[in-house]
C-alpha positions in Angstrom: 0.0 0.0 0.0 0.9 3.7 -0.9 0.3 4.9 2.6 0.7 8.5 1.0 -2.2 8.1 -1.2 -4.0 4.8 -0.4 -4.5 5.7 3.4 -6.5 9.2 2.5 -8.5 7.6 0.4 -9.2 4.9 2.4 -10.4 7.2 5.0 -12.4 9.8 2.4 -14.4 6.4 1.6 -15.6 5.5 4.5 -16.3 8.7 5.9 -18.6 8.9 3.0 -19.8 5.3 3.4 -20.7 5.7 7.2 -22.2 9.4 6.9 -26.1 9.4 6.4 -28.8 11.7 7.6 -29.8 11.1 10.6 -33.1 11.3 11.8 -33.3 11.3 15.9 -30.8 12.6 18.6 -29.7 12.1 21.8 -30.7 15.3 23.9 -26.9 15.8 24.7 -25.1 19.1 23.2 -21.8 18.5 21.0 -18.7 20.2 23.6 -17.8 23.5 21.8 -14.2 22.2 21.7 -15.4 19.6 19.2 -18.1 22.4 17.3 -14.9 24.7 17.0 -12.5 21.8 15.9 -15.3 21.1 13.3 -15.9 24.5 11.6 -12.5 24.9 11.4 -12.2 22.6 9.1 -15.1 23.2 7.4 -13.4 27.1 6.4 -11.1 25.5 4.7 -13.8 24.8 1.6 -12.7 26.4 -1.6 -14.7 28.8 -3.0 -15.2 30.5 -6.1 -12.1 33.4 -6.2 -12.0 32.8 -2.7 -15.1 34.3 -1.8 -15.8 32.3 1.1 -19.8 33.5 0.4 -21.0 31.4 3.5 -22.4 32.6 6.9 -23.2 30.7 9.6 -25.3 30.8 12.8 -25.6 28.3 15.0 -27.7 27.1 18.2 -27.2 25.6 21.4 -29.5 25.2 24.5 -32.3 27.4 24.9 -31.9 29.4 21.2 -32.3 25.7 19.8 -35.8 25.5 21.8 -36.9 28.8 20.9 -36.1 28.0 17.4 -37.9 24.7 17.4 -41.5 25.8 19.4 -41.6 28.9 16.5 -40.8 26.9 13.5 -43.2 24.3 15.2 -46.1 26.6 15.6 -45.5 28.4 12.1 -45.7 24.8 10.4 -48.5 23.7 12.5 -50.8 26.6 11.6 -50.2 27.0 8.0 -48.6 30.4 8.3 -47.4 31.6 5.3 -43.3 31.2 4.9 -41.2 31.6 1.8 -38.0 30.0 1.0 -35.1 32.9 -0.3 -34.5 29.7 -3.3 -37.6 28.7 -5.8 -38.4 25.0 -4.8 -38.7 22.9 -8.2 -42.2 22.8 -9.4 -42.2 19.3 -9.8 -40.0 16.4 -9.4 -40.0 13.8 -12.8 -38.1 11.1 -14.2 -35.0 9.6 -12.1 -35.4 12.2 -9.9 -39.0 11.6 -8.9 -38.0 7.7 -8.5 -35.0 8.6 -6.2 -37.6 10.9 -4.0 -39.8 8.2 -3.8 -37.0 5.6 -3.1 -36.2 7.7 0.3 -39.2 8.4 1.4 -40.8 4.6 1.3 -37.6 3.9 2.8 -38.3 6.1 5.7 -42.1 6.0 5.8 -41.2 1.8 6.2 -38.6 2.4 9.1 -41.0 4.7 11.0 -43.9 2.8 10.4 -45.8 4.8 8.1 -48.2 2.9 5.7 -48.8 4.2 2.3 -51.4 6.1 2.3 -51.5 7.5 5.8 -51.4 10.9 4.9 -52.1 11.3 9.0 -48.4 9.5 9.2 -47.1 11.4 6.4 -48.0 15.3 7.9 -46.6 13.7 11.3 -43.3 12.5 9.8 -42.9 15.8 8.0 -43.7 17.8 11.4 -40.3 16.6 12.4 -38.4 18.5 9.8 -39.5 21.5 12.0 -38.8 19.7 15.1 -35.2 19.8 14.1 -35.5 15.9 14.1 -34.8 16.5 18.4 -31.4 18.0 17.6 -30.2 19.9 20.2 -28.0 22.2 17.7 -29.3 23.5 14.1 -27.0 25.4 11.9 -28.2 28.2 9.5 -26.4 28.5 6.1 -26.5 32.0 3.9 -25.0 33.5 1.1 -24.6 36.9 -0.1 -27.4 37.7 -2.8 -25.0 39.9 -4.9 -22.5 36.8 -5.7 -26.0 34.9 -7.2 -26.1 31.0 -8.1 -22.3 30.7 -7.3 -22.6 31.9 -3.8 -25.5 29.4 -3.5 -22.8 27.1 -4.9 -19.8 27.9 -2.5 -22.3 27.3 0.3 -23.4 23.9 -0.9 -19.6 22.6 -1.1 -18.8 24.3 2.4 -22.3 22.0 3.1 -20.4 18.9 2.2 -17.2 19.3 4.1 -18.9 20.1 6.9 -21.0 16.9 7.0 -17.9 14.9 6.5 -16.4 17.1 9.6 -19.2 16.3 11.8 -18.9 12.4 10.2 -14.8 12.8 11.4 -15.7 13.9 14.8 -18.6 11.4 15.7 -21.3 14.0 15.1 -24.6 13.1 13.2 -26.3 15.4 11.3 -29.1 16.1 8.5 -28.8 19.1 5.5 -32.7 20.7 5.4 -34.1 23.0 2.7 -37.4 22.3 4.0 -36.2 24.7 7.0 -36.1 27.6 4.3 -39.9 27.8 3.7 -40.0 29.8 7.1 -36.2 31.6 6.2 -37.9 35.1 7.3 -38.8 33.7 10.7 -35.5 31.8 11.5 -33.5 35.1 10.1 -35.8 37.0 12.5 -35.2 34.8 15.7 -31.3 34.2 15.2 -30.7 37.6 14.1 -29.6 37.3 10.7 -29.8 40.1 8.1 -32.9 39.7 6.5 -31.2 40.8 2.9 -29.1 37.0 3.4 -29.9 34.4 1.5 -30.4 31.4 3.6 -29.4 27.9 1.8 -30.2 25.6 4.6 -30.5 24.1 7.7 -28.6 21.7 9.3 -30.2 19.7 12.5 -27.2 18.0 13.9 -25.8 16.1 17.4 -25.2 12.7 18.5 -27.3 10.0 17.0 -30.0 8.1 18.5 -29.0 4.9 17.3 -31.7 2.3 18.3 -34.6 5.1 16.7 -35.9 3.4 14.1 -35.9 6.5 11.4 -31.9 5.8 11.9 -32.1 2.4 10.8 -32.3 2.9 6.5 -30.1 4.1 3.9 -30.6 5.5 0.7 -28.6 4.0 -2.4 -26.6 6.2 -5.2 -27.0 5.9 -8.7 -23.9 3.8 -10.5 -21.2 5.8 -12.0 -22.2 4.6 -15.1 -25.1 7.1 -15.1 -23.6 10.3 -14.4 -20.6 10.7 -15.8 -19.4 10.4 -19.4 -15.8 9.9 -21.0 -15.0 12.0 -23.3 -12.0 10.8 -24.7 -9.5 11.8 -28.0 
């Protein structure tokens, strides 16, 4: 074995193998030691000319609960929200089959039969519920640097999952947080003019919950990438 090249690699895969989203948390905050030792090396994301568009704000403790009850009572009486991002229309093809794949997936691990649309509502209450995390991270861009800010945020997105992963933190990546980004920019005191991207619910997992207990598959390479060669 190259241990120079071989041993990273090694190591990239199966923090990419073991990292899913998790669904249920302990109650138990993540030590700020480990949060700081975790966005650190999350900043070090590249970024288109360096622009480092991301901003981040994130809860602990009683900002976490405050968070949760509003987001909870805003999703559970219908207020209007708006997301900063147009949600596709529609979902077709591929796409529509691998949005289906996860959800049966989960709706089967929870115990959800099809067509309990009283399961469903429930199941998607706990987006807002922050799945019981006791942290949530808020992701925004700068409107002025457009759909490459957006960008930049999303790849600073994936290095900090596979932080997290390193560290023995669980987490989940949310858009459906951004359908009330007004409210959540309101209660953390973000600028309003930000852009939020996401969410991300994250702590230690509960490992025994059921929702925890199902993974989604990945397409072959064979469908998503094409060799142009000569």
């Amino acid at each position: 074995m190259n241990s120079t090249v071989d041993l990273p690699a090694a190591m990239l895969d199966s923090l990419l193998a073991a990292r899913h989203s998790c669904r249920a948390y302990l109650p138990k905050p993540v030590e700020r030691d480990v949060l700081t030792s975790i966005f650190e090396t999350a900043q070090r994301t590249s970024s288109w000319c360096n622009s480092q568009a991301w901003q981040v704000s994130v809860t602990s403790g009683d900002a976490t609960e405050r968070l949760r009850s509003a987001l909870l009572e805003a999703a559970g009486t219908g207020a209007p929200g708006g997301s900063d991002f147009p949600f596709p229309e529609a979902y077709t093809g591929v796409y529509l089959e691998r949005r289906r794949e996860c959800g049966f997936r989960l709706y089967n691990a929870v115990g959800v039969e099809r067509g309990d649309k009283v399961g469903y509502a429930r199941q998607t209450l706990e987006n807002f519920r922050l799945f019981g995390a006791p942290h949530v991270a808020i992701l925004t861009s700068d409107p002025g640097l457009g759909v490459y800010g957006a960008v930049d945020v999303g790849g600073y997105v994936q290095v900090l999952l596979l932080a997290m992963q390193a560290h023995g933190v669980a987490a989940i990546p949310q858009a459906a947080l951004t359908h009330h980004s007004a409210l959540i920019k309101s209660q953390l005191g973000i600028a309003p003019e930000r852009q939020m991207v996401c969410g991300i619910s994250f702590g230690y997992e509960d490992t025994v919950h059921p929702a925890n207990s199902f993974r989604t598959s990945r397409a072959p390479v064979s469908e998503v990438v094409s060799w142009v060669d000569g």
